[in-house]
C-alpha positions in Angstrom: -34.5 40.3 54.8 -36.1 40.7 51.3 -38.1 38.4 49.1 -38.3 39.1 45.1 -41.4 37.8 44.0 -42.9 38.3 40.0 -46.5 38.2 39.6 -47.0 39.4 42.9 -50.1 41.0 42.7 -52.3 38.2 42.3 -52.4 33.9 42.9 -49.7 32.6 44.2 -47.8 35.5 43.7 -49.7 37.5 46.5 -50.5 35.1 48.5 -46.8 34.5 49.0 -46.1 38.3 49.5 -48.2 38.1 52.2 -46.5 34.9 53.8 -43.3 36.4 53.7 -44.8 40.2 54.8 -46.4 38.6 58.2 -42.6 37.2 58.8 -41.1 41.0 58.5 -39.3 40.4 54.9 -39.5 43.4 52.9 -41.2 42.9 50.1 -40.4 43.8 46.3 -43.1 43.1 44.2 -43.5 43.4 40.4 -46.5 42.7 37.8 -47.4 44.1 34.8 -50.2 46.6 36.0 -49.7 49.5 37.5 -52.9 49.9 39.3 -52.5 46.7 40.7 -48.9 46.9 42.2 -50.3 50.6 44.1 -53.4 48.2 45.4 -51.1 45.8 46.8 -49.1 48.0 48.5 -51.3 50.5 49.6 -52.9 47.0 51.1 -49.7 45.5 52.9 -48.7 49.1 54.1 -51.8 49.1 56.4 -51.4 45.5 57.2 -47.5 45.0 57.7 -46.4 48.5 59.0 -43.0 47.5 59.9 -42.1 45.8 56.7 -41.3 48.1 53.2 -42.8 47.7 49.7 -41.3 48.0 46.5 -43.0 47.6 43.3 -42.1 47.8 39.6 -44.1 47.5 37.0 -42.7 44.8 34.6 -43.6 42.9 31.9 -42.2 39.7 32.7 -43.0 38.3 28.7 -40.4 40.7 27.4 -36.7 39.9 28.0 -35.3 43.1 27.5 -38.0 44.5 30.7 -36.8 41.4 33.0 -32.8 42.4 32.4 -33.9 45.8 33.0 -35.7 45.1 36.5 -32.9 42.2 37.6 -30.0 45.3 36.8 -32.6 47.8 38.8 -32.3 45.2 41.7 -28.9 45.1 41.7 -28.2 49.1 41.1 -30.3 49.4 43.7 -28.7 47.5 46.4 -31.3 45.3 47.2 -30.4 42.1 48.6 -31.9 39.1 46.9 -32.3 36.7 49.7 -35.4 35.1 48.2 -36.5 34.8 45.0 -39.9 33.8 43.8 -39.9 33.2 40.0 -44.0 32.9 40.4 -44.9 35.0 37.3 -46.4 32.1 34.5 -49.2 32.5 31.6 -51.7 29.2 30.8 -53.9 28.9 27.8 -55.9 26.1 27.3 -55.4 23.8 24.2 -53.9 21.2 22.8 -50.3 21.1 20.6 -51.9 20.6 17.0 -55.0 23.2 17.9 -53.0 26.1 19.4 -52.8 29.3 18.0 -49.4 29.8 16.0 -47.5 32.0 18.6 -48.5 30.3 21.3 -45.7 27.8 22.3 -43.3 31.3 22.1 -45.0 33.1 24.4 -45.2 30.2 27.3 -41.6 30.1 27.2 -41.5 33.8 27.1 -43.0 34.3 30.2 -42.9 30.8 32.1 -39.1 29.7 31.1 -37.1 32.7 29.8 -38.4 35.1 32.9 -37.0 33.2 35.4 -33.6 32.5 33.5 -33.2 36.2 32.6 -33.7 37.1 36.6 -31.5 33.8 38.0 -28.7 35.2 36.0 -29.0 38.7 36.5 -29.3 38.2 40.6 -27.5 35.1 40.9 -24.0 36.8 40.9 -24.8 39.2 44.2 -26.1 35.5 45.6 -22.6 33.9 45.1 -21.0 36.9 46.3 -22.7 36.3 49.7 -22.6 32.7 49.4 -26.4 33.0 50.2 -30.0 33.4 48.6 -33.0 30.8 48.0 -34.3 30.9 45.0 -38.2 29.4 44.4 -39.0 28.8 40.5 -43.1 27.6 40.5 -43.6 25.1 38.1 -46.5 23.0 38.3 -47.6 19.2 38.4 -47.9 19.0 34.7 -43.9 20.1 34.7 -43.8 15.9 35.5 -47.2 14.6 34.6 -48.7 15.0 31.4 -52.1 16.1 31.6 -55.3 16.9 29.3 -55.4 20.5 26.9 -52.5 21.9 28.5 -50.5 21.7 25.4 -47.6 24.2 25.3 -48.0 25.5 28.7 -47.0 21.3 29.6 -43.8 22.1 27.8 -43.1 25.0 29.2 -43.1 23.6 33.4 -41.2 20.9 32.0 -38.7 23.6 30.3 -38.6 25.2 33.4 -38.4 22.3 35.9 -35.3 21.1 33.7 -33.3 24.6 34.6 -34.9 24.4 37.9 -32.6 21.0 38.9 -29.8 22.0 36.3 -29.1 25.1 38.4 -29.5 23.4 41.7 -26.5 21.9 40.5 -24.9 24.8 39.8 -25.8 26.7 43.3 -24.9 23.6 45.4 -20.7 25.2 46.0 -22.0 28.3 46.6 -24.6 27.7 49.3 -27.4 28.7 47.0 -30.7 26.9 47.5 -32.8 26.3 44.3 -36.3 24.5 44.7 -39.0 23.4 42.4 -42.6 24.3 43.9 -44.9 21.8 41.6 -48.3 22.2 42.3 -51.4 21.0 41.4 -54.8 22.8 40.5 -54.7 25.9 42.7 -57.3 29.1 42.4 -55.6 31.5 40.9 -56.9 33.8 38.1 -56.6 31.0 35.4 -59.6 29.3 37.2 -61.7 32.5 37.4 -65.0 32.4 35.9 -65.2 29.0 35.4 -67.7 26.7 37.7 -65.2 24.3 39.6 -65.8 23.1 43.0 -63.4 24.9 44.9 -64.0 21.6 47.3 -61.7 20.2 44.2 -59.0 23.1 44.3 -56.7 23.7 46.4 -56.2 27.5 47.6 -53.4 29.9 46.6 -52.3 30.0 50.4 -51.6 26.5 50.4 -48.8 26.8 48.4 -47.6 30.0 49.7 -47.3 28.4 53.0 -45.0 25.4 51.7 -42.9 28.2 50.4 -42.3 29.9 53.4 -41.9 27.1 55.2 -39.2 25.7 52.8 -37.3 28.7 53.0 -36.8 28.7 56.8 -35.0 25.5 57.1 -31.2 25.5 58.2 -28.4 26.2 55.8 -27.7 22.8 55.8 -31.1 21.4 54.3 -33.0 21.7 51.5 -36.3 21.1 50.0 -35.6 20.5 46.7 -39.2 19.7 45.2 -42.5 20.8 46.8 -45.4 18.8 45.2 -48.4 19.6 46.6 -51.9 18.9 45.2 -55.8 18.7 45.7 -56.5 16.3 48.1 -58.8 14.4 45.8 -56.2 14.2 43.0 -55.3 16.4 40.3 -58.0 17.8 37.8 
């Protein structure tokens, strides 16, 4: 079994890499550095021996790189029987403060990554009538929530073509599920002086993924909302 997962190097990303690693799914990992693919697998190597890595180095903000790896995926033979659409990209700010250029490049990366890779894997899925398919989104996809401005619009954007294609998938026996989380540590929290009390931990998630994806072909989880246990930040 293999698991696609984008921005796999760090977050969520890894954290669910390594979920799916300790379960014996080979793993095919891409992120935009180098350096930090070789880390990761030179890591999981020594820690999951009987499982293979795969990396890529991708730029998941440019379309053009995301067709490219989704066509290497399929050239490659590599069955897609999970995909984690994890890659994303936060800036702080409000909608009449941000920087012009910014609403583009949060669709870029948190919308148009994930729609570019659905449709370039999707038709190998239906072939097999088979594949789950994870797109992370996040609590403010729903809720509305202070200075997150376009990246806001952007999990919304994405949660809409999350449930649109669930639609789609249902005849073909194609899962399609919505992860939704809250305030999790992940390198958009680094430096900064939270209580990590307050936060919940990138494992968290990565668990409800894993756990998601092992139900029956019969059942679904079709929105994971998971956050801090004190309420959302």
């Amino acid at each position: 079994m293999n698991v696609i997962i984008t921005g796999a190097t760090k977050g969520m990303g890894r954290a669910a890499a390594e979920q799916f690693a300790a379960a014996g799914y080979n793993i095919i990992a891409c992120a935009r550095t180098e350096g930090d693919l070789q880390e990761m697998k030179n890591d999981f190597l020594k820690r999951f021996p009987a499982v293979s890595v795969t990396t890529k180095a991708v730029d998941i903000g440019d379309g053009q790189q995301v067709k490219d790896f989704g066509k290497w995926v399929v050239d490659s033979k590599i069955t897609a029987d999970v995909l984690v659409n994890n890659a994303g990209y936060f800036v702080p700010g409000t909608i009449y403060e941000e920087k012009d250029g910014t609403i583009e490049k949060m669709m870029e990366v948190n919308v148009y990554s994930s729609y570019h890779l659905c449709r370039a894997l999707i038709p190998s899925m239906i072939e097999r009538k088979s594949g789950h398919i994870f797109n992370i989104c996040s609590i403010a996809a729903f809720q509305p929530l202070p200075n997150v401005g376009s990246y806001g619009i952007s999990k919304f954007a994405l949660y809409g073509l999350t449930k649109h294609l669930r639609e789609e998938m249902k005849p073909h026996g194609i899962k399609v599920t919505a992860v939704l989380p809250g305030a999790t540590f992940t390198g958009s929290w680094e430096g900064s002086d939270i209580d990590r009390k307050r936060i919940m931990e990138a494992n968290d998630v990565a668990k409800m993924i894993f756990a998601s994806s092992q139900l029956s072909s019969s059942a679904i989880v079709e929105d994971i909302v998971i956050r801090p246990q004190l309420g959302d930040l």
